[in-house]
C-alpha positions as a LaTeX table, in Angstrom:
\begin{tabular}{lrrr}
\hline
Residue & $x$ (\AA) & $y$ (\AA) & $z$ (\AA) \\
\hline
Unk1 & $-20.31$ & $-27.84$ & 21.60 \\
Unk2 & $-20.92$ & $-28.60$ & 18.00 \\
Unk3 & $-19.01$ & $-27.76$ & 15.17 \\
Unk4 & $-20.84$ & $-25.30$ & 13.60 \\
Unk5 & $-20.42$ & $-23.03$ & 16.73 \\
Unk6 & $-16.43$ & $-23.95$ & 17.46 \\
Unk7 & $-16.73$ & $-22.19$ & 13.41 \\
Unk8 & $-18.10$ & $-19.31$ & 14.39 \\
Unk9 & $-16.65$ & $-18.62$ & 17.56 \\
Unk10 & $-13.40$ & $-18.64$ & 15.49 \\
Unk11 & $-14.52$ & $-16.27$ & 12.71 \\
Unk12 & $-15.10$ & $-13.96$ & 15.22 \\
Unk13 & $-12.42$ & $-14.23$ & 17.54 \\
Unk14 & $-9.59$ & $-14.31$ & 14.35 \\
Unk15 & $-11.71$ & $-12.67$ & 11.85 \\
Unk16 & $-8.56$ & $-11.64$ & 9.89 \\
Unk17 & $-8.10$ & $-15.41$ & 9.00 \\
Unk18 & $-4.21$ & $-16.00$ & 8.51 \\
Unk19 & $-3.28$ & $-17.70$ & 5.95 \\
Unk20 & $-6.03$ & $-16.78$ & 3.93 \\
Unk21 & $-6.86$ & $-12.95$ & 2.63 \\
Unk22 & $-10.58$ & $-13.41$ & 1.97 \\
Unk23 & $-11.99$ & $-10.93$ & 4.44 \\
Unk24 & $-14.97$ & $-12.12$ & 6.90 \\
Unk25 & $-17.56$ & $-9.96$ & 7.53 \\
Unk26 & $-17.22$ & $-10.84$ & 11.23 \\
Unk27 & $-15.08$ & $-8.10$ & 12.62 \\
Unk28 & $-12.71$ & $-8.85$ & 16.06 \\
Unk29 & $-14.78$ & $-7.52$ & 18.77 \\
Unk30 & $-14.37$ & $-4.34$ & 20.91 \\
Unk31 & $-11.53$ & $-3.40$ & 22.75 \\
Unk32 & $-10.22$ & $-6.04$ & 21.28 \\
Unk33 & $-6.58$ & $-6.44$ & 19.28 \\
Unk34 & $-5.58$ & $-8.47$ & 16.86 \\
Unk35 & $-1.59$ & $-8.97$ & 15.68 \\
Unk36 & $-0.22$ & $-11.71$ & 13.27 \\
Unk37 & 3.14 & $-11.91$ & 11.77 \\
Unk38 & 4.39 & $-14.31$ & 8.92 \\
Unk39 & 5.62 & $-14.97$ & 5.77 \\
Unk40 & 5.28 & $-16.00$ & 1.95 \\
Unk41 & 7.97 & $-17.63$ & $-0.14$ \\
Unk42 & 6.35 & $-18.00$ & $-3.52$ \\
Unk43 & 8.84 & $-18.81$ & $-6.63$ \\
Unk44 & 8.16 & $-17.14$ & $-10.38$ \\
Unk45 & 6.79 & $-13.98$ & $-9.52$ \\
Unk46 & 7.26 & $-11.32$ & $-12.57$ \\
Unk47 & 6.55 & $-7.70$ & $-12.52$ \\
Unk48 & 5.63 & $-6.86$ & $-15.63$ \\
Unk49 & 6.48 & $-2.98$ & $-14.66$ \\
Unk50 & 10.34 & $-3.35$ & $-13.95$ \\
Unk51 & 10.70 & $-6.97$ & $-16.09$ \\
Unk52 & 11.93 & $-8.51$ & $-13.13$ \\
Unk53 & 10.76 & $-11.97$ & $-12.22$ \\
Unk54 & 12.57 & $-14.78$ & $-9.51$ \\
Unk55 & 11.94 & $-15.80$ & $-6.38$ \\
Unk56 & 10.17 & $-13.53$ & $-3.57$ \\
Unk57 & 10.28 & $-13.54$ & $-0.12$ \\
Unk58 & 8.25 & $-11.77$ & 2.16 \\
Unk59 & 9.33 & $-11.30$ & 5.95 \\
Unk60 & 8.12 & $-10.22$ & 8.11 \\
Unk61 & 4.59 & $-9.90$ & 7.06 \\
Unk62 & 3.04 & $-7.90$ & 9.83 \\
Unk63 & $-0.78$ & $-6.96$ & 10.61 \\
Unk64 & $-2.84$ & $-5.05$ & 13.05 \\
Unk65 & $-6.80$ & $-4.83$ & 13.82 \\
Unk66 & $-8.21$ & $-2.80$ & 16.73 \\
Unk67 & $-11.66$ & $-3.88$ & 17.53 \\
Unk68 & $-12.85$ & $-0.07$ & 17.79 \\
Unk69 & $-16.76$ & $-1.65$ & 18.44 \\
Unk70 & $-19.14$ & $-4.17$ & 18.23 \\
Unk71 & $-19.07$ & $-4.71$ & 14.40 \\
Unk72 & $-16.16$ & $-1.80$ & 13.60 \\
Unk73 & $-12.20$ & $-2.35$ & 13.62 \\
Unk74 & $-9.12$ & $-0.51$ & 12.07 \\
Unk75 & $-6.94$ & $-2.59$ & 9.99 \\
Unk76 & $-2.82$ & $-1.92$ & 9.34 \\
Unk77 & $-1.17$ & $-4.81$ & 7.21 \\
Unk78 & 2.31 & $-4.16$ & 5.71 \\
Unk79 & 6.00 & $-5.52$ & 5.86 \\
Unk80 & 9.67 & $-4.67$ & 6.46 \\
Unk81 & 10.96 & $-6.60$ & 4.26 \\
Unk82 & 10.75 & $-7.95$ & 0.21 \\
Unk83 & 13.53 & $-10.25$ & $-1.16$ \\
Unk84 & 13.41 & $-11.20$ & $-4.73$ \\
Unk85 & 16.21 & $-13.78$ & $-5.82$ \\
Unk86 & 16.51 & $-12.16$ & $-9.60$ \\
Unk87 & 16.34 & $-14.88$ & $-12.26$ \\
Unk88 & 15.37 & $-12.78$ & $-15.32$ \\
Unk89 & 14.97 & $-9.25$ & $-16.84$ \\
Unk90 & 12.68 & $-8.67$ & $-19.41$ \\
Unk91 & 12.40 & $-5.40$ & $-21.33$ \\
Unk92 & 9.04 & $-3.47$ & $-19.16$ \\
Unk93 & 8.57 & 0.36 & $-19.22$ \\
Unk94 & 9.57 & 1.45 & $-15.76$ \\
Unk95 & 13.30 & $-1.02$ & $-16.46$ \\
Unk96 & 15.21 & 2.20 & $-17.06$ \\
Unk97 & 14.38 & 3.59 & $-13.44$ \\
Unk98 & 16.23 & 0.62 & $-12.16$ \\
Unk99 & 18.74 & 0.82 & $-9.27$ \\
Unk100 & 19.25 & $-2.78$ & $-8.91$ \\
Unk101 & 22.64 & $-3.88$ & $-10.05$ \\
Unk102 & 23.54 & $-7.46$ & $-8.77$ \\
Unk103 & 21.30 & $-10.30$ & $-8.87$ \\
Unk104 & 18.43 & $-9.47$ & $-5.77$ \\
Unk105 & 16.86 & $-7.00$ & $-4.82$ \\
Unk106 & 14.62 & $-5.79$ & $-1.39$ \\
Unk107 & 12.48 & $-3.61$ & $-0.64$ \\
Unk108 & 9.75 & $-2.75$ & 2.00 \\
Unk109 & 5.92 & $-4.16$ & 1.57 \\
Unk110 & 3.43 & $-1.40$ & 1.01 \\
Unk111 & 1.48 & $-0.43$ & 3.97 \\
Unk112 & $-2.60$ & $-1.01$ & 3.52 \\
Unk113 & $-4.65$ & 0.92 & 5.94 \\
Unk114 & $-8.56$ & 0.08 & 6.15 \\
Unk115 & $-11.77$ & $-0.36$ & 8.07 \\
Unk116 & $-14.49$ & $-3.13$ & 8.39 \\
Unk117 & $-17.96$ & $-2.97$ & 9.24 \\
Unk118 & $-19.98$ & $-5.64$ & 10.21 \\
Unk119 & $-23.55$ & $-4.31$ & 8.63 \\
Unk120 & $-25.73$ & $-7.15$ & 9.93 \\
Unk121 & $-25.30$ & $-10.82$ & 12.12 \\
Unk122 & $-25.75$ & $-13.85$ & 10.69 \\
Unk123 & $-28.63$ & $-15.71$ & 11.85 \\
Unk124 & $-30.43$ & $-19.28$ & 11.57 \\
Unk125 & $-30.87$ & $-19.12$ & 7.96 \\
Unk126 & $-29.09$ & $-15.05$ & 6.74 \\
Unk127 & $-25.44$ & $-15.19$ & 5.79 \\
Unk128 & $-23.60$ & $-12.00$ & 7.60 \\
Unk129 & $-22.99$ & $-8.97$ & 5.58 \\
Unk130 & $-20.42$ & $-6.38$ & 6.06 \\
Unk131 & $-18.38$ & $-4.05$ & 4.09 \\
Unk132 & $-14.35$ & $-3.15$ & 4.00 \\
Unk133 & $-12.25$ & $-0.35$ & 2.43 \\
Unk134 & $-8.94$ & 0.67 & 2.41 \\
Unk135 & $-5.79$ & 1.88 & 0.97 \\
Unk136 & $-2.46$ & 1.25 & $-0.66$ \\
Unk137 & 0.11 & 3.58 & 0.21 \\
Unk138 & 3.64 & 3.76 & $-2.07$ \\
Unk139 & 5.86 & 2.48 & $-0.02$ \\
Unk140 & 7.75 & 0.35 & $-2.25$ \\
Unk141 & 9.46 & 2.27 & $-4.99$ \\
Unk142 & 10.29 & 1.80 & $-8.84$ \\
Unk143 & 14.14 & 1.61 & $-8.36$ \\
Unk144 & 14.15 & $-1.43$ & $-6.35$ \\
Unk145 & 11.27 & $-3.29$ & $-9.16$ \\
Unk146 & 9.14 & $-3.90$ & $-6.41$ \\
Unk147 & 6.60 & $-1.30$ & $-5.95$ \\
Unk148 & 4.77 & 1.28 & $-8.36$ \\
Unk149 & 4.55 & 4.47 & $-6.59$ \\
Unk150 & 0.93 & 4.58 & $-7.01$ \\
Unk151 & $-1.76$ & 5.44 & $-3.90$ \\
Unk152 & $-4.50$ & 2.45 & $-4.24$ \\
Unk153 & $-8.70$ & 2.53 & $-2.90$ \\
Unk154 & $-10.16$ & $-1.36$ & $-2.77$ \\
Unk155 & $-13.46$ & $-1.59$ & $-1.16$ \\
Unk156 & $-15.22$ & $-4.82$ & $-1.07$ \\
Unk157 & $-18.62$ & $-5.94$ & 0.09 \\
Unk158 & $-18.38$ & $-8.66$ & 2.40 \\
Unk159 & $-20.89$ & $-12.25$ & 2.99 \\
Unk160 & $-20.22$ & $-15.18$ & 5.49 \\
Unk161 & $-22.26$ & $-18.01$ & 6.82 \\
Unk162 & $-21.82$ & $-21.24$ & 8.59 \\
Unk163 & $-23.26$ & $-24.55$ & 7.69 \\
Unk164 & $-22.41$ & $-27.32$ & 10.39 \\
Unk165 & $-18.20$ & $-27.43$ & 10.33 \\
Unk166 & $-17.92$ & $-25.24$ & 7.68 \\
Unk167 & $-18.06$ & $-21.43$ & 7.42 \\
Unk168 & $-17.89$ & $-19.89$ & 3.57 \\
Unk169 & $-16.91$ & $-16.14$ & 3.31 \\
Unk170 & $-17.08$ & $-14.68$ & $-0.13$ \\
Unk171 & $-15.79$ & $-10.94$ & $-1.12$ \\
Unk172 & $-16.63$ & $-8.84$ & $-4.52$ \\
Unk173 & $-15.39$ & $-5.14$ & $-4.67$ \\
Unk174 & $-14.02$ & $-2.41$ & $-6.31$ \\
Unk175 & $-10.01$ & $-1.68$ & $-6.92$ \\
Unk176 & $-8.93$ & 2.14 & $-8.02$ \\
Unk177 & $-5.50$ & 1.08 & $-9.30$ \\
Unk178 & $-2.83$ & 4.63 & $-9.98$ \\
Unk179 & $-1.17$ & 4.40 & $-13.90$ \\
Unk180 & 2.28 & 3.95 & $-12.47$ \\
Unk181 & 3.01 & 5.66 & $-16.11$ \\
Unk182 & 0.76 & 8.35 & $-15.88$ \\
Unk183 & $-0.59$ & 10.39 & $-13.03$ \\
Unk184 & $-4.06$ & 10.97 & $-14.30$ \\
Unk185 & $-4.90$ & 7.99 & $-15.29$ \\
Unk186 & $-6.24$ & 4.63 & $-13.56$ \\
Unk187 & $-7.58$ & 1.63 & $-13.81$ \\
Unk188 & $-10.91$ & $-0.17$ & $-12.07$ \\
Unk189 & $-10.51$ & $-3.68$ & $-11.70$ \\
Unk190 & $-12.74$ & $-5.75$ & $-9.89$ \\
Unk191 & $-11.54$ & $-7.82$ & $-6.97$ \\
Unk192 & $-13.15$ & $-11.24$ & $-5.79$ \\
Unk193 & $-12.67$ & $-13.67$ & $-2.98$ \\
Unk194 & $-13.99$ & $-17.07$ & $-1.88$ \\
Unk195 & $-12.54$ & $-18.96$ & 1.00 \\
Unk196 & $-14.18$ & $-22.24$ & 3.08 \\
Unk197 & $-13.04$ & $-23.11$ & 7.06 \\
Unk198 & $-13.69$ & $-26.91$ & 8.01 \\
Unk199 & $-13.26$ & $-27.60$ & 11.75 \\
Unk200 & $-11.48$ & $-31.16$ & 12.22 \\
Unk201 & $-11.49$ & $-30.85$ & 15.87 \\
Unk202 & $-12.11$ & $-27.99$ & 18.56 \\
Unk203 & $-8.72$ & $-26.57$ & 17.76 \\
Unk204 & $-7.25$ & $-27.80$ & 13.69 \\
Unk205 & $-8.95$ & $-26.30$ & 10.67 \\
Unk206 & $-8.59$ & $-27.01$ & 7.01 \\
Unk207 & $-8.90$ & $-24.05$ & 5.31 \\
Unk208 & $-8.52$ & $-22.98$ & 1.66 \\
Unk209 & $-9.46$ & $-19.94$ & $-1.37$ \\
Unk210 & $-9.09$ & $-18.51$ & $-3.99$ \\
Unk211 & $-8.89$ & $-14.45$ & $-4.38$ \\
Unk212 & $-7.82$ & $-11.79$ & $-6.72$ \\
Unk213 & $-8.50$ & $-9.19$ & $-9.12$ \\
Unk214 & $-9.81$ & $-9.00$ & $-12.72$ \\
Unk215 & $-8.70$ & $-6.41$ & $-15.15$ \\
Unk216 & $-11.94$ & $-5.68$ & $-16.96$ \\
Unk217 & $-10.40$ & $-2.78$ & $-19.17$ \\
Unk218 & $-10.22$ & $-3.38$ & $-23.41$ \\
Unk219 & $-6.65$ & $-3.83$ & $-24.79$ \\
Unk220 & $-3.71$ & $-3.94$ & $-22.46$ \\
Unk221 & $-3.98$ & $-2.82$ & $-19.22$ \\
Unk222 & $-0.94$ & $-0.15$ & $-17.29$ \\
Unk223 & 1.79 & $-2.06$ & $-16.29$ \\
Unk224 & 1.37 & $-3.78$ & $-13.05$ \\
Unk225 & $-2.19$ & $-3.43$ & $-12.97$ \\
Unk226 & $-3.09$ & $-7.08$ & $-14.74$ \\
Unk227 & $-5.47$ & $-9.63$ & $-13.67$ \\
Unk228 & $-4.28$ & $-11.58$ & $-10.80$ \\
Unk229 & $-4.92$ & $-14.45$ & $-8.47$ \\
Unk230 & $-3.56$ & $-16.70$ & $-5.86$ \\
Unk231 & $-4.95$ & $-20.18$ & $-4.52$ \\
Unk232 & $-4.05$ & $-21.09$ & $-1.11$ \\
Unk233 & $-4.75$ & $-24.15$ & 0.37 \\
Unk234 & $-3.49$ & $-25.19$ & 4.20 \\
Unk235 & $-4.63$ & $-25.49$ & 7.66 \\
Unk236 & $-5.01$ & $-23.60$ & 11.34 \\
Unk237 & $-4.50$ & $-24.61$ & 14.79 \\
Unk238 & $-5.46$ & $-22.54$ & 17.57 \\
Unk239 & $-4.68$ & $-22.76$ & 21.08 \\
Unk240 & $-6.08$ & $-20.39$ & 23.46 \\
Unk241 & $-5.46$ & $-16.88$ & 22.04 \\
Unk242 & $-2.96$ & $-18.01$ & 19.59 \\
Unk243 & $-3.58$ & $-19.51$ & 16.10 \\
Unk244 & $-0.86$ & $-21.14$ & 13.99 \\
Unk245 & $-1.42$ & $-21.29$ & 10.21 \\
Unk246 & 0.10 & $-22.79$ & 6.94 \\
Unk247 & $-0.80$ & $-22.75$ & 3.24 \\
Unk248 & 0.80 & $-23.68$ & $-0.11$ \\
Unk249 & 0.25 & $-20.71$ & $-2.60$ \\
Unk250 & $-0.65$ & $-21.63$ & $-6.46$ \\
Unk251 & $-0.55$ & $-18.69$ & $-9.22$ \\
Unk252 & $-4.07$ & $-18.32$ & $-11.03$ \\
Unk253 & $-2.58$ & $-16.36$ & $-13.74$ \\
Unk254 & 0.97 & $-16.06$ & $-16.43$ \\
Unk255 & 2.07 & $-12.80$ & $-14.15$ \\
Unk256 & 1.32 & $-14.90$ & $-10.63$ \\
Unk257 & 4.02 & $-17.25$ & $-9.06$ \\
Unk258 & 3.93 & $-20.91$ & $-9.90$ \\
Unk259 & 4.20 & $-22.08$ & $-6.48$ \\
Unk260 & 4.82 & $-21.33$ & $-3.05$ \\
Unk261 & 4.20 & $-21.60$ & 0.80 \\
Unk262 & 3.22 & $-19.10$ & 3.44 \\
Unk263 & 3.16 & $-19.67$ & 7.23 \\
Unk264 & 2.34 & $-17.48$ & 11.02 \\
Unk265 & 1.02 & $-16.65$ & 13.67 \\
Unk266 & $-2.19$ & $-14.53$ & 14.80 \\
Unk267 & $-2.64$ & $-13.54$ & 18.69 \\
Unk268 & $-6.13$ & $-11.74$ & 20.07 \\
Unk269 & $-6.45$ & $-10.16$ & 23.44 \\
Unk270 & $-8.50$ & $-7.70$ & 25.14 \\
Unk271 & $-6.71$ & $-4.60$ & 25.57 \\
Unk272 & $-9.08$ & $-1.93$ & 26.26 \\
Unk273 & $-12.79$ & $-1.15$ & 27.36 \\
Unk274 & $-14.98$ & 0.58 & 24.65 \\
Unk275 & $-17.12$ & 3.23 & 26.62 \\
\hline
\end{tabular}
C-alpha cells in the first residue's frame, strides 16, 4: 500500500485530527463515532478581558463526532476543566467582575457544538471540499477571568488533498464574535487554518499548522476578541482504532502563549447502522 493511500485512509478514519484543529473536509464515516480526550499546558496566556495572564491548563479536553452519513457528522468539543496558575493582573474592563481572590483560578471550557459536510471527494487531480459551522456556547464565566459570556457562530469552508505521503488541509471562514461589553454589538473576524500530515511509516505521522483568527475591524477591537494564533508542531501514531498524538504549541501573536505542549488520544468505532 503506498503512502499516499495509508494518508488518506487516515484522514478519513480520524478526520478530527488530534493534535491539530485545522478541520478536514473528510468527515468520519456513517454510523461511525469518534471520541478523543487530552490536554494543553501552554505558559503566558493573557486575557486581555479580565487582565489575567499565567499559566493554563486544560484537562480534560474532551470531543465527540457522530458520523450521521456518508459525508455528514455532529461535532461536541468542550472541557471540564481550566487551570490558570495567576502570574499577573493587569488593569482590563471586565477586572471589576472578578471573583478570583488567591493566586489561580478554574473554570470549565466552553462547549462548541457543530456540523461538517463533506460537499465533494477528492479525486486524481480535485482537492476535497467541504464546509463546517458551529457554535460557542458561554460556559465559562467573567468571574473566574476565563470566559466572556458571549454565544459565538464560526463557519469555515473546508479544502484537502493528498500528494504521495502528504495530505494538506487548509480552512478560511467566518467568526461572529458577542461584545462581551455590549450586547448588541459584535465583531467579524476572519478565521484561517493550514495544517500538512507526512506518513513516516504505516502507523507514525509528522504533523504540523498553523490556525487562528484575524481581527479585521479599524481601531481596537472588544476585549477578548483580538487577533489570534497558535502553531503546533508534533506527531501521531495510530494503532488499530486508536491514535496517540503530541504537539508543542507556539503563540503567533502578543495576547497568545509563548510556549506550550498538548497531548491525547482519539478512538473510532462503528457503533450504529445508518438506514
Amino acid at each position: 500500500m503506498c503512502a499516499g493511500t495509508l494518508v488518506m485512509a487516515a484522514a478519513s478514519a480520524f478526520a478530527q485530527q488530534r493534535p491539530l484543529v485545522t478541520e478536514d473536509p473528510e468527515t468520519i464515516g456513517a454510523g461511525r463515532v469518534l471520541v478523543e480526550g487530552g490536554f494543553d499546558y501552554t505558559r503566558g496566556v493573557l486575557y486581555p478581558a479580565s487582565g489575567l495572564q499565567g499559566n493554563l491548563l486544560r484537562f480534560p479536553l474532551i470531543g465527540f463526532s457522530v458520523g450521521v452519513s456518508s459525508i455528514a457528522e455532529i461535532q461536541i468539543d468542550g472541557g471540564w476543566r481550566n487551570r490558570l496558575s495567576i502570574t499577573s493582573r493587569r488593569p482590563a474592563p471586565l477586572r471589576d467582575m472578578l471573583t478570583v481572590t488567591g493566586n489561580s483560578t478554574s473554570d470549565v471550557e466552553d462547549i462548541v457544538i457543530g456540523a461538517k459536510v463533506r460537499l465533494a471527494p477528492e479525486g486524481a487531480k480535485r482537492p476535497a471540499f467541504g464546509f463546517r459551522f458551529a457554535t460557542r456556547l458561554p460556559n465559562a464565566g467573567n468571574e473566574s477571568g476565563l470566559g466572556l459570556d458571549t454565544t459565538d457562530f464560526l463557519s469555515s469552508a473546508l479544502i484537502g488533498k493528498t500528494t504521495e505521503s502528504v495530505r494538506i488541509v487548509g480552512n478560511v471562514g467566518l467568526a461572529i464574535l458577542g461584545d462581551p461589553m455590549r450586547g448588541d454589538r459584535q465583531n467579524d473576524e476572519i478565521t484561517y487554518g493550514l495544517s500538512f500530515a507526512r506518513a513516516v511509516t504505516k502507523a507514525a505521522e509528522v504533523v504540523g499548522e498553523v490556525n487562528g483568527r484575524f481581527n479585521s475591524r479599524s481601531g481596537v477591537p472588544p476585549p477578548g476578541t483580538e487577533s489570534r494564533g497558535m502553531i503546533r508542531f508534533g506527531g501521531r501514531y495510530t494503532v488499530g482504532g486508536w491514535r496517540a498524538d503530541g504537539a508543542v504549541l507556539v503563540g503567533v501573536t502578543a495576547v497568545d502563549s509563548g510556549l506550550g505542549v498538548t497531548g491525547g488520544f482519539t478512538y473510532v468505532w462503528t457503533a450504529f447502522r445508518v438506514p
